[in-house]
mmCIF file as gemmi writes it, N, C-alpha and C atoms, coordinates in Angstrom:
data_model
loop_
_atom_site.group_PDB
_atom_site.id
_atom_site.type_symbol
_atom_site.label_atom_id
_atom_site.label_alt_id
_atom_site.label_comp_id
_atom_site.label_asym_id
_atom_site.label_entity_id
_atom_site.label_seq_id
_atom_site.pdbx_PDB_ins_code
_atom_site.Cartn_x
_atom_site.Cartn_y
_atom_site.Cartn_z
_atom_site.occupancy
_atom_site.B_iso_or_equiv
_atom_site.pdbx_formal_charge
_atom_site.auth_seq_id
_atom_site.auth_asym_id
_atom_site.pdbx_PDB_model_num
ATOM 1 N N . UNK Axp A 1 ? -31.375 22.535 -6.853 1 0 ? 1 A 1
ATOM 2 C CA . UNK Axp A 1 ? -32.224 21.371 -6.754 1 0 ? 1 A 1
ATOM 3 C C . UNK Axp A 1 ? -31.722 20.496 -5.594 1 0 ? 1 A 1
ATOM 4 N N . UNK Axp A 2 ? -32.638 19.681 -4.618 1 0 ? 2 A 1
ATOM 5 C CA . UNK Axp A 2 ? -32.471 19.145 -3.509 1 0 ? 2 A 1
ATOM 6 C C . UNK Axp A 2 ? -32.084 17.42 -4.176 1 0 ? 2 A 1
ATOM 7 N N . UNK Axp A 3 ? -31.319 17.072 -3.419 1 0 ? 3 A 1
ATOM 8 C CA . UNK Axp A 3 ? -30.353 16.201 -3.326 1 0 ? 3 A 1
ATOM 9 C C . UNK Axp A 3 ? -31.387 14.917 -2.922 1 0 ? 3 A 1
ATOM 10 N N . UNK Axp A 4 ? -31.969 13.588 -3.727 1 0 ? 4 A 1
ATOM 11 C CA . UNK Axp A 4 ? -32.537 13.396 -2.68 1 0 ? 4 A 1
ATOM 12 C C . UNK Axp A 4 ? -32.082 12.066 -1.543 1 0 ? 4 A 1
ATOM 13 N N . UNK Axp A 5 ? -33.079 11.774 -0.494 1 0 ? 5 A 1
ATOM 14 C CA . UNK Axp A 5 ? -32.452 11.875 0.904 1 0 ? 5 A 1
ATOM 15 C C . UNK Axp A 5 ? -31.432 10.076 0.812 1 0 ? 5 A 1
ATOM 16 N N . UNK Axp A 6 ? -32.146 9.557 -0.151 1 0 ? 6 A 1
ATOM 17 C CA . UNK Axp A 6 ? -31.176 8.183 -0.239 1 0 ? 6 A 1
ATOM 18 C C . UNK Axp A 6 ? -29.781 8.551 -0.691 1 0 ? 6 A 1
ATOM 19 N N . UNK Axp A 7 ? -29.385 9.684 -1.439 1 0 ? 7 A 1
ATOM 20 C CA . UNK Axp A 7 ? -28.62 9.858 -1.976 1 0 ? 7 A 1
ATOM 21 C C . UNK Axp A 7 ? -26.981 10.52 -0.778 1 0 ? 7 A 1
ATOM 22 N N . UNK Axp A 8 ? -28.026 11.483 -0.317 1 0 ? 8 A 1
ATOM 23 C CA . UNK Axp A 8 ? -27.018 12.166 0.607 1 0 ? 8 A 1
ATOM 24 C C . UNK Axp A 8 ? -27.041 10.902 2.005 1 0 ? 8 A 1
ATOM 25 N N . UNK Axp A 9 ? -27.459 9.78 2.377 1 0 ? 9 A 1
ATOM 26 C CA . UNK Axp A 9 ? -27.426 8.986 3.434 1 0 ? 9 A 1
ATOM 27 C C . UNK Axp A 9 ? -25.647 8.305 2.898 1 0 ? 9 A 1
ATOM 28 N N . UNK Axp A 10 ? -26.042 7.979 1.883 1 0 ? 10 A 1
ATOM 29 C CA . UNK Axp A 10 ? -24.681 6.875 1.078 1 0 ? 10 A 1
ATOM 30 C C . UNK Axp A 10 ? -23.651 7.952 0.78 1 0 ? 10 A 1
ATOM 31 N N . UNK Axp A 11 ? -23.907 9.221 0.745 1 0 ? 11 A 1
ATOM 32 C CA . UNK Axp A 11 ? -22.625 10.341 0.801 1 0 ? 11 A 1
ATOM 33 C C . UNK Axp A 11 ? -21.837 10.467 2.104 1 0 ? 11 A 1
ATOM 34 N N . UNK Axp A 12 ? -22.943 10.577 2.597 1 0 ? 12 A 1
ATOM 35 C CA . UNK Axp A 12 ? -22.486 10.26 4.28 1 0 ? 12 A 1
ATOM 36 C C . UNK Axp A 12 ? -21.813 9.166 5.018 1 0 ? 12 A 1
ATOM 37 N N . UNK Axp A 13 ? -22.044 7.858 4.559 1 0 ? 13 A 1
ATOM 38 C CA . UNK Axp A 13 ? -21.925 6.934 4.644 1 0 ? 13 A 1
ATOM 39 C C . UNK Axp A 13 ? -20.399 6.602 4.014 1 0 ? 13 A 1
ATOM 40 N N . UNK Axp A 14 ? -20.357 6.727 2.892 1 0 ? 14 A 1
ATOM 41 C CA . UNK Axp A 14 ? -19.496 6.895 2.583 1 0 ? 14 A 1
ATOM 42 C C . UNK Axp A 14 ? -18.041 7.928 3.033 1 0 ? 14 A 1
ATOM 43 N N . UNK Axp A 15 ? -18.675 9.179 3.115 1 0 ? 15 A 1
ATOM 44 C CA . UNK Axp A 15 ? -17.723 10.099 3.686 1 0 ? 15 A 1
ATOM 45 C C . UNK Axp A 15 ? -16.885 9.728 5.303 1 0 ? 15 A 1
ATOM 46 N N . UNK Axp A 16 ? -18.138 8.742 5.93 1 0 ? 16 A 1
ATOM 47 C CA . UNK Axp A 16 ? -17.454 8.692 7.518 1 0 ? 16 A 1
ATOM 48 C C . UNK Axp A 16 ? -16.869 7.379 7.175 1 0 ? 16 A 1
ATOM 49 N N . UNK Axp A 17 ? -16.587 6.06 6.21 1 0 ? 17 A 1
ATOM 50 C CA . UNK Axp A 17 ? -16.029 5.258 6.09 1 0 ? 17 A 1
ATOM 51 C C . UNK Axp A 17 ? -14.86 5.56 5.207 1 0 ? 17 A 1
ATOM 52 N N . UNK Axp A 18 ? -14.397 6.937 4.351 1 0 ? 18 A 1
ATOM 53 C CA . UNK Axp A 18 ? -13.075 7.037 4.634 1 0 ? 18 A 1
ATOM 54 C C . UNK Axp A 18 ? -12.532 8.227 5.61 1 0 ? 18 A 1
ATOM 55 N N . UNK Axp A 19 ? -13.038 8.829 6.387 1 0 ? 19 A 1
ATOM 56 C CA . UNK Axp A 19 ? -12.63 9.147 7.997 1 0 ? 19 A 1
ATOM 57 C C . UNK Axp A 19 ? -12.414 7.99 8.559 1 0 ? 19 A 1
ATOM 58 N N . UNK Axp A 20 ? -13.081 6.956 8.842 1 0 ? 20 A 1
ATOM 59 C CA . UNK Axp A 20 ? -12.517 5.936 9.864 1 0 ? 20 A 1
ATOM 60 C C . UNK Axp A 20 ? -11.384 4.977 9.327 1 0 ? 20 A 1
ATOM 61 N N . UNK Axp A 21 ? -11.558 5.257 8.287 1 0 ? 21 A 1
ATOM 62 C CA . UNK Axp A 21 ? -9.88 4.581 7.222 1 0 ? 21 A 1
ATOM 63 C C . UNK Axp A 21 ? -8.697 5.574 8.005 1 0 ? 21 A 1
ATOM 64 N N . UNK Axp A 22 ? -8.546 7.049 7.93 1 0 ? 22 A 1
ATOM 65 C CA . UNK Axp A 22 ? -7.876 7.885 8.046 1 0 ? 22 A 1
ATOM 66 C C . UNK Axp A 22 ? -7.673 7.75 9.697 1 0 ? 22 A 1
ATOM 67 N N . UNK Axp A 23 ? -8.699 7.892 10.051 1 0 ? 23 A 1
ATOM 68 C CA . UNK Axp A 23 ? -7.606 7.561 11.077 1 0 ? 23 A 1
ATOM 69 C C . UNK Axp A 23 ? -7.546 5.932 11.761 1 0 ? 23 A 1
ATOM 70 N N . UNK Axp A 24 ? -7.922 5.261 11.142 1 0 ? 24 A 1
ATOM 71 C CA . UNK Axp A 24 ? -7.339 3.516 11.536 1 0 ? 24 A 1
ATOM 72 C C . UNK Axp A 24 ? -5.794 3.467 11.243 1 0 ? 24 A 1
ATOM 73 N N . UNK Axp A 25 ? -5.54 4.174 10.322 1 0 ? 25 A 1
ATOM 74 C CA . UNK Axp A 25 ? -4.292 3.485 8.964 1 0 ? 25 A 1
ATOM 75 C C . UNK Axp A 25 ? -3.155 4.586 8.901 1 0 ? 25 A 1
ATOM 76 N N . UNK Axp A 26 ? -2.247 3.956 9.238 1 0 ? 26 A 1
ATOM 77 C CA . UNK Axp A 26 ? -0.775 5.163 8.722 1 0 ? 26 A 1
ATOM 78 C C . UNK Axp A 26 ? -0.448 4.333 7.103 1 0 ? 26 A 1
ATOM 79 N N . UNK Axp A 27 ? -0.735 5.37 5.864 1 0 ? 27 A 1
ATOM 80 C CA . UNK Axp A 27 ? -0.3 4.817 4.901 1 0 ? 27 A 1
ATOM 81 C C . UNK Axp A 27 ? 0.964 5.017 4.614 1 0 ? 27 A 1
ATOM 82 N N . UNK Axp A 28 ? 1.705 4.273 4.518 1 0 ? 28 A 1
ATOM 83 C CA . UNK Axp A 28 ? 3.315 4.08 4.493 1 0 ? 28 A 1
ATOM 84 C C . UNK Axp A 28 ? 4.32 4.282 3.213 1 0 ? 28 A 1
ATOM 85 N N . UNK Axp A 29 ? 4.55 5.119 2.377 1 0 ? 29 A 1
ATOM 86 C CA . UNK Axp A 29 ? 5.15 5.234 1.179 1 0 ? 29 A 1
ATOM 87 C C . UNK Axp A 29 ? 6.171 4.35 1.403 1 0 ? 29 A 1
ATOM 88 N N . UNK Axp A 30 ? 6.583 3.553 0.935 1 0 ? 30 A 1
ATOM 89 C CA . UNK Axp A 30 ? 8.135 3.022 0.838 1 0 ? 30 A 1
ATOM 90 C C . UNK Axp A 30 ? 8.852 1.782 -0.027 1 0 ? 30 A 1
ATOM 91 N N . UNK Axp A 31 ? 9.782 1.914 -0.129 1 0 ? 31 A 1
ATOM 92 C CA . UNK Axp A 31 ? 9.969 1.375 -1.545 1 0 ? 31 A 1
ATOM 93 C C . UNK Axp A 31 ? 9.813 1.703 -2.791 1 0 ? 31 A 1
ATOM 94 N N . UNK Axp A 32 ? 9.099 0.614 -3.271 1 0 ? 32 A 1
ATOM 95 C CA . UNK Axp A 32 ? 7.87 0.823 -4.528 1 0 ? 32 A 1
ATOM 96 C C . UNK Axp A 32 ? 6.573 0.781 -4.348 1 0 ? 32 A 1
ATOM 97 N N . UNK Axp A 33 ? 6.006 0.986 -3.152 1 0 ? 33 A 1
ATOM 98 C CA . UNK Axp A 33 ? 4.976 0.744 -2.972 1 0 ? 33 A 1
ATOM 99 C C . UNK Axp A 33 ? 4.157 1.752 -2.255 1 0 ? 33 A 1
ATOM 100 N N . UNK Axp A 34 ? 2.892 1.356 -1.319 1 0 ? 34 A 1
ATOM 101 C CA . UNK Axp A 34 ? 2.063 1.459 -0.475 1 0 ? 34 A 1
ATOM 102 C C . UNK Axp A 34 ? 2.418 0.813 0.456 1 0 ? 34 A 1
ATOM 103 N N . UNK Axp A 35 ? 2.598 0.548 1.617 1 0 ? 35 A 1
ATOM 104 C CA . UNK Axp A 35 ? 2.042 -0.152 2.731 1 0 ? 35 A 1
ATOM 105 C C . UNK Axp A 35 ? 1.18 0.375 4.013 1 0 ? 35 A 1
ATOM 106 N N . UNK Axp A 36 ? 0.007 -0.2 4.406 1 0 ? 36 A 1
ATOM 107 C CA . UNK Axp A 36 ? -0.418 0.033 5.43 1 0 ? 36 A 1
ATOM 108 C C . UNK Axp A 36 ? -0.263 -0.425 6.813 1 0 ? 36 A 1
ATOM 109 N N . UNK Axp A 37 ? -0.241 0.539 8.029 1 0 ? 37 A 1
ATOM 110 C CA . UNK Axp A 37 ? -0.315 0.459 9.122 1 0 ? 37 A 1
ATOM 111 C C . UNK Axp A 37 ? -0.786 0.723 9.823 1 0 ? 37 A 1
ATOM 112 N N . UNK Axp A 38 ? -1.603 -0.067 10.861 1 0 ? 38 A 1
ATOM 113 C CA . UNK Axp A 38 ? -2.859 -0.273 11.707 1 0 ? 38 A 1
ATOM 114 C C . UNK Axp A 38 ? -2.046 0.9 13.069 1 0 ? 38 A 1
ATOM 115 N N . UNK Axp A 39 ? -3.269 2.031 12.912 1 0 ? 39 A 1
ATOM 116 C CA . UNK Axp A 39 ? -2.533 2.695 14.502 1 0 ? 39 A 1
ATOM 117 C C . UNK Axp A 39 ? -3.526 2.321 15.691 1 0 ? 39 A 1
ATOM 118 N N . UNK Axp A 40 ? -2.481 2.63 16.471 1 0 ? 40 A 1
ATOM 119 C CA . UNK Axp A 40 ? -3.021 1.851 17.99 1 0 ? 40 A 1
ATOM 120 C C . UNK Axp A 40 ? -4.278 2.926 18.633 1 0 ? 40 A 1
ATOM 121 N N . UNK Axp A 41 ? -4.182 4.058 18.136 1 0 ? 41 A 1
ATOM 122 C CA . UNK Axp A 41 ? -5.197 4.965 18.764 1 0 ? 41 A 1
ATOM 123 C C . UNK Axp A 41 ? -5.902 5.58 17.507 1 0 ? 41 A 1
ATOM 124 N N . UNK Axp A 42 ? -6.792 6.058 17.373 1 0 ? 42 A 1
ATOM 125 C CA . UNK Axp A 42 ? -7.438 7.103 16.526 1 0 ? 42 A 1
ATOM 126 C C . UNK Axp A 42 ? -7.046 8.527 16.56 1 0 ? 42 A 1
ATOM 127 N N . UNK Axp A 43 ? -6.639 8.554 15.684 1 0 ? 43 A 1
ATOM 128 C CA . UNK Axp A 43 ? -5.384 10.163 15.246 1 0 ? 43 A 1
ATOM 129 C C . UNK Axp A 43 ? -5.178 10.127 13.683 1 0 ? 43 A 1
ATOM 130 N N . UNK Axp A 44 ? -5.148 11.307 13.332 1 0 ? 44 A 1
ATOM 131 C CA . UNK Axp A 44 ? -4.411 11.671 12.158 1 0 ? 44 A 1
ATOM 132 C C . UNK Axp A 44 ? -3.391 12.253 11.748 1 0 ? 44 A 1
ATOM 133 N N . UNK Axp A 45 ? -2.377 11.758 13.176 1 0 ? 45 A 1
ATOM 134 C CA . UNK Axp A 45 ? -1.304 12.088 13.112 1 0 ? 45 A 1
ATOM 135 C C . UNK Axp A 45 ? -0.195 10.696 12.048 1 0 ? 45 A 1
ATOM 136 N N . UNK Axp A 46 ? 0.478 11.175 11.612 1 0 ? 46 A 1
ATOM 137 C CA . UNK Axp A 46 ? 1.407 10.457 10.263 1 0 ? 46 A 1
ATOM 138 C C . UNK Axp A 46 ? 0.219 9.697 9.601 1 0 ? 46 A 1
ATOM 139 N N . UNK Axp A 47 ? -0.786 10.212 9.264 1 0 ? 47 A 1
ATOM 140 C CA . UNK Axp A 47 ? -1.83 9.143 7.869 1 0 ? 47 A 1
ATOM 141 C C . UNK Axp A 47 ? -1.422 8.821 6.884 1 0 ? 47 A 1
ATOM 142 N N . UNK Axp A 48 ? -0.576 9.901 6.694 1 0 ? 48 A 1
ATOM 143 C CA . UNK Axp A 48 ? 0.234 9.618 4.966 1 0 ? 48 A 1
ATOM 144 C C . UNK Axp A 48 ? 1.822 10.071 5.474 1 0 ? 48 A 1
ATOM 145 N N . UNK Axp A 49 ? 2.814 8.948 5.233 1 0 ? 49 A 1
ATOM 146 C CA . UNK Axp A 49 ? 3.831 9.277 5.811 1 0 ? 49 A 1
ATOM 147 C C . UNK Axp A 49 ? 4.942 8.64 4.695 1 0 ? 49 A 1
ATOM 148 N N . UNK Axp A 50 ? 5.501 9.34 3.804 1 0 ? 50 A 1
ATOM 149 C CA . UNK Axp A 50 ? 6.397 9.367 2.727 1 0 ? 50 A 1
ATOM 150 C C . UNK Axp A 50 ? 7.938 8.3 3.663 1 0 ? 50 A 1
ATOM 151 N N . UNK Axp A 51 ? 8.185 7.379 3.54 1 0 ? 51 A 1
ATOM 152 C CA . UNK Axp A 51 ? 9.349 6.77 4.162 1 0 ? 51 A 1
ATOM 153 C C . UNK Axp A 51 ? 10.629 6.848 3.038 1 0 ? 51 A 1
ATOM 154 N N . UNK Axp A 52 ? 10.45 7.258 1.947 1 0 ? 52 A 1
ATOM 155 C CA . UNK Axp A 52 ? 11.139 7.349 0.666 1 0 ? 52 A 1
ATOM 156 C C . UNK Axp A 52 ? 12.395 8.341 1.384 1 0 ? 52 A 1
ATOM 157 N N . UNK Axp A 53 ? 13.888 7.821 1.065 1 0 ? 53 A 1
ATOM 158 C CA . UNK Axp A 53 ? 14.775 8.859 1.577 1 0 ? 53 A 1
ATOM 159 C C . UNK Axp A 53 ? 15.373 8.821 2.546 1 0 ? 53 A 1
ATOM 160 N N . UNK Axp A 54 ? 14.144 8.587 3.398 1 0 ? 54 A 1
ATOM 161 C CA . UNK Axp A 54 ? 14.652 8.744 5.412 1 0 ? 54 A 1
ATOM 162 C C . UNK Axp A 54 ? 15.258 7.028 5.657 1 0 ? 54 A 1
ATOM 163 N N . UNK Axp A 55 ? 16.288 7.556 6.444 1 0 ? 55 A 1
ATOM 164 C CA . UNK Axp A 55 ? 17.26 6.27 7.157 1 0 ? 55 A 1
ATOM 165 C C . UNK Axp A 55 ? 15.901 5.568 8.468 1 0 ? 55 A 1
ATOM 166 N N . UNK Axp A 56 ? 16.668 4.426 8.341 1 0 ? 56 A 1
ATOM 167 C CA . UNK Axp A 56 ? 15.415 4.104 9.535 1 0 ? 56 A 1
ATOM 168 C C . UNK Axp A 56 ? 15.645 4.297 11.123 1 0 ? 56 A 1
ATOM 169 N N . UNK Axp A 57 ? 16.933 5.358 11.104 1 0 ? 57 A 1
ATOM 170 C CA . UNK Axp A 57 ? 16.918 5.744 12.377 1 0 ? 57 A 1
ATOM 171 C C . UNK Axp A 57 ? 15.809 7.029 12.49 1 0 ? 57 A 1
ATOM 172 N N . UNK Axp A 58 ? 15.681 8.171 11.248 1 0 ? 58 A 1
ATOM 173 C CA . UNK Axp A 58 ? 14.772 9.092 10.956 1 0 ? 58 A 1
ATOM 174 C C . UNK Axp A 58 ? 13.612 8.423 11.567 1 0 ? 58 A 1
ATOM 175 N N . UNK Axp A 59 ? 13.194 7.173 10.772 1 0 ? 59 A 1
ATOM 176 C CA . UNK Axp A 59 ? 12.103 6.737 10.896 1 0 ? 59 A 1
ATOM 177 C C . UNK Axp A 59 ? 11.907 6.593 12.396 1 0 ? 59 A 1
ATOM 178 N N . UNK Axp A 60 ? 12.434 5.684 12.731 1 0 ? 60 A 1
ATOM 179 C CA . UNK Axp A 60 ? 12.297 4.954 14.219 1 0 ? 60 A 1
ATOM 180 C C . UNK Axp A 60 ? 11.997 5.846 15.596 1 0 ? 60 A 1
ATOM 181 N N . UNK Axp A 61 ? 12.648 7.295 15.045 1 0 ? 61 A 1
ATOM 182 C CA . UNK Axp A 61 ? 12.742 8.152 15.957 1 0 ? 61 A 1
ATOM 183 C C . UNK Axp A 61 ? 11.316 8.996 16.189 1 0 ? 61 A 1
ATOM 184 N N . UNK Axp A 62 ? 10.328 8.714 15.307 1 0 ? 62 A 1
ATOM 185 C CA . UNK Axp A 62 ? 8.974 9.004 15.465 1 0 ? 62 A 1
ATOM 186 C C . UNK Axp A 62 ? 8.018 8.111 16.349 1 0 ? 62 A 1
ATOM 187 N N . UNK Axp A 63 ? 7.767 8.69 17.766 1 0 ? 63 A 1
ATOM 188 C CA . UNK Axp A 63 ? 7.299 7.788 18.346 1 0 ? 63 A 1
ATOM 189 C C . UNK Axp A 63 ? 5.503 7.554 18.396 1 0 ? 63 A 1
ATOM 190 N N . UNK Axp A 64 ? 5.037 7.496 17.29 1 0 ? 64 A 1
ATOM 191 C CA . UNK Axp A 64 ? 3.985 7.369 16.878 1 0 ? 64 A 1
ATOM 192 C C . UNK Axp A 64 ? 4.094 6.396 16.133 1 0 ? 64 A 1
ATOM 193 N N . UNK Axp A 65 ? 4.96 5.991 15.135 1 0 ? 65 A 1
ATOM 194 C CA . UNK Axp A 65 ? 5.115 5.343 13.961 1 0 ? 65 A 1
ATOM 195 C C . UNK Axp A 65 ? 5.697 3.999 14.748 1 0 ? 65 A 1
ATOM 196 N N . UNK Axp A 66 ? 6.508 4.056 15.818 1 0 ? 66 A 1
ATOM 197 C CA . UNK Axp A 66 ? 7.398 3.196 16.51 1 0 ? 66 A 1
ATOM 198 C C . UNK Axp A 66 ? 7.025 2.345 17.29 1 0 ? 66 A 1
ATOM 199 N N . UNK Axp A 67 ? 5.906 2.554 17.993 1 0 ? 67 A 1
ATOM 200 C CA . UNK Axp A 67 ? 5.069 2.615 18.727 1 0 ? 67 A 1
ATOM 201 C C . UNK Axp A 67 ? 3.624 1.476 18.037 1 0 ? 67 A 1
ATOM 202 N N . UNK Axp A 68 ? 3.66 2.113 16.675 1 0 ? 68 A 1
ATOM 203 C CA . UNK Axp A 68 ? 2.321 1.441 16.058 1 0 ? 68 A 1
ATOM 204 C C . UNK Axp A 68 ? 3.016 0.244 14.845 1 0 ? 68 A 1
ATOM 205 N N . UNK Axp A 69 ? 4.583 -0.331 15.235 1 0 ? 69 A 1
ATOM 206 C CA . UNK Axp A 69 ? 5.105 -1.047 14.526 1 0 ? 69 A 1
ATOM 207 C C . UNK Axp A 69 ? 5.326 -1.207 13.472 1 0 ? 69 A 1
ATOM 208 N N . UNK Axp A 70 ? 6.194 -0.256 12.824 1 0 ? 70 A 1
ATOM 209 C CA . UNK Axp A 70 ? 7.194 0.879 11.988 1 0 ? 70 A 1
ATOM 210 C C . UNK Axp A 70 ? 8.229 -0.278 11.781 1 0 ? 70 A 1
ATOM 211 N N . UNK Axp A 71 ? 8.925 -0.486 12.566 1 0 ? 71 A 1
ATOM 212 C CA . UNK Axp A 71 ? 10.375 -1.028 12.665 1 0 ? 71 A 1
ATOM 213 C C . UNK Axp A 71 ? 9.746 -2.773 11.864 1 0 ? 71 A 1
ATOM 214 N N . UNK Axp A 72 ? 9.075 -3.235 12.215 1 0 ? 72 A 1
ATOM 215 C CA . UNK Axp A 72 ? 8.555 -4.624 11.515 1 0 ? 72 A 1
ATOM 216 C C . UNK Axp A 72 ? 8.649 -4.462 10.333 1 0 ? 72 A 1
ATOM 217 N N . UNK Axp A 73 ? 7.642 -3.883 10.156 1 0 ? 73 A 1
ATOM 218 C CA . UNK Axp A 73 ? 7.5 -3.103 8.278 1 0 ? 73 A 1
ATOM 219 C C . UNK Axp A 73 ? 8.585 -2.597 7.918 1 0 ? 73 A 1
ATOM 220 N N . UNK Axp A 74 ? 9.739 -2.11 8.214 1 0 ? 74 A 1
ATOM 221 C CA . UNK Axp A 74 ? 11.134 -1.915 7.628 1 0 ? 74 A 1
ATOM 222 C C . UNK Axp A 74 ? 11.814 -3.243 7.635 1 0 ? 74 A 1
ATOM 223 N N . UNK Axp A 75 ? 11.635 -3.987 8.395 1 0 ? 75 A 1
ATOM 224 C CA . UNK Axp A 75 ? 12.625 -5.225 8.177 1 0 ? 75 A 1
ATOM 225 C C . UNK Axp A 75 ? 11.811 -5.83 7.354 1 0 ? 75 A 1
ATOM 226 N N . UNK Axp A 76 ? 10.446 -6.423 7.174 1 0 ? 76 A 1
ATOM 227 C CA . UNK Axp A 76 ? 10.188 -6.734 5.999 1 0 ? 76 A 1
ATOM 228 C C . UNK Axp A 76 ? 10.136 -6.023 4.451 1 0 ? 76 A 1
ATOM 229 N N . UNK Axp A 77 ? 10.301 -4.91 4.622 1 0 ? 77 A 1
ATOM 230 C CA . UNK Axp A 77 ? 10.883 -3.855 3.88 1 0 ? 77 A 1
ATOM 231 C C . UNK Axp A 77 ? 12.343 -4.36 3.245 1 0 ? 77 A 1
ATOM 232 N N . UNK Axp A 78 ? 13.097 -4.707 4.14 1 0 ? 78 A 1
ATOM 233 C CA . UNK Axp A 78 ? 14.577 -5.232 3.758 1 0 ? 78 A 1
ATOM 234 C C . UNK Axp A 78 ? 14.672 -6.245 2.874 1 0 ? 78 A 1
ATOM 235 N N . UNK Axp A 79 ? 13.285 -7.39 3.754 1 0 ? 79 A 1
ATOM 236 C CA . UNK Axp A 79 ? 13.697 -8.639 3.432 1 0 ? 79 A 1
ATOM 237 C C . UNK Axp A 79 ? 13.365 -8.896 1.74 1 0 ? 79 A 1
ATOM 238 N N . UNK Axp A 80 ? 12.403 -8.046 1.006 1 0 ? 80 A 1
ATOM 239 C CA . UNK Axp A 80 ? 11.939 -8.092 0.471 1 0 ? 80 A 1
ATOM 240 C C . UNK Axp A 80 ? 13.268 -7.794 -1.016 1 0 ? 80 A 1
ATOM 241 N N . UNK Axp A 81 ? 14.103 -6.464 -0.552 1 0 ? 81 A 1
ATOM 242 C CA . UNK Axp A 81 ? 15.183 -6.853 -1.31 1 0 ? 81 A 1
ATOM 243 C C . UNK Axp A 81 ? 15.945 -7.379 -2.041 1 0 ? 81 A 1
């Protein structure tokens, strides 16, 4: 049975507004939390990037993440402590 056409517009619609999430946003595991980070280009390179574990030299040394202001979000990361 056919889908009808209001239905698949808002699928669509929907589907390309979380693509443009994915690649706006590096989501940031760390801590206890979530945090998000705004990337400077459109990529889906680090979208979901686990910080749990890694020293923040690990971190820092990704120049994608470093670049799209990584190191901020770790010191407020600290401060939060």
């Amino acid at each position: 049975m056919a889908m009808p056409l209001k239905k698949k517009f808002a699928l669509i619609i929907i589907a390309g507004a979380i693509l443009y999430f994915l690649l706006s946003y590096h989501v940031i595991l760390i801590g206890g939390g979530v945090r998000l980070l705004k990337k400077s280009t459109f990529t889906l390179e680090y979208t979901i990037f686990n910080a749990k574990g890694k020293s923040n030299k690990t971190i820092l040394a990704i120049d994608t993440l470093r670049e799209d202001g990584i190191g901020d979000l770790l010191i407020e990361e600290e401060l939060r402590r």
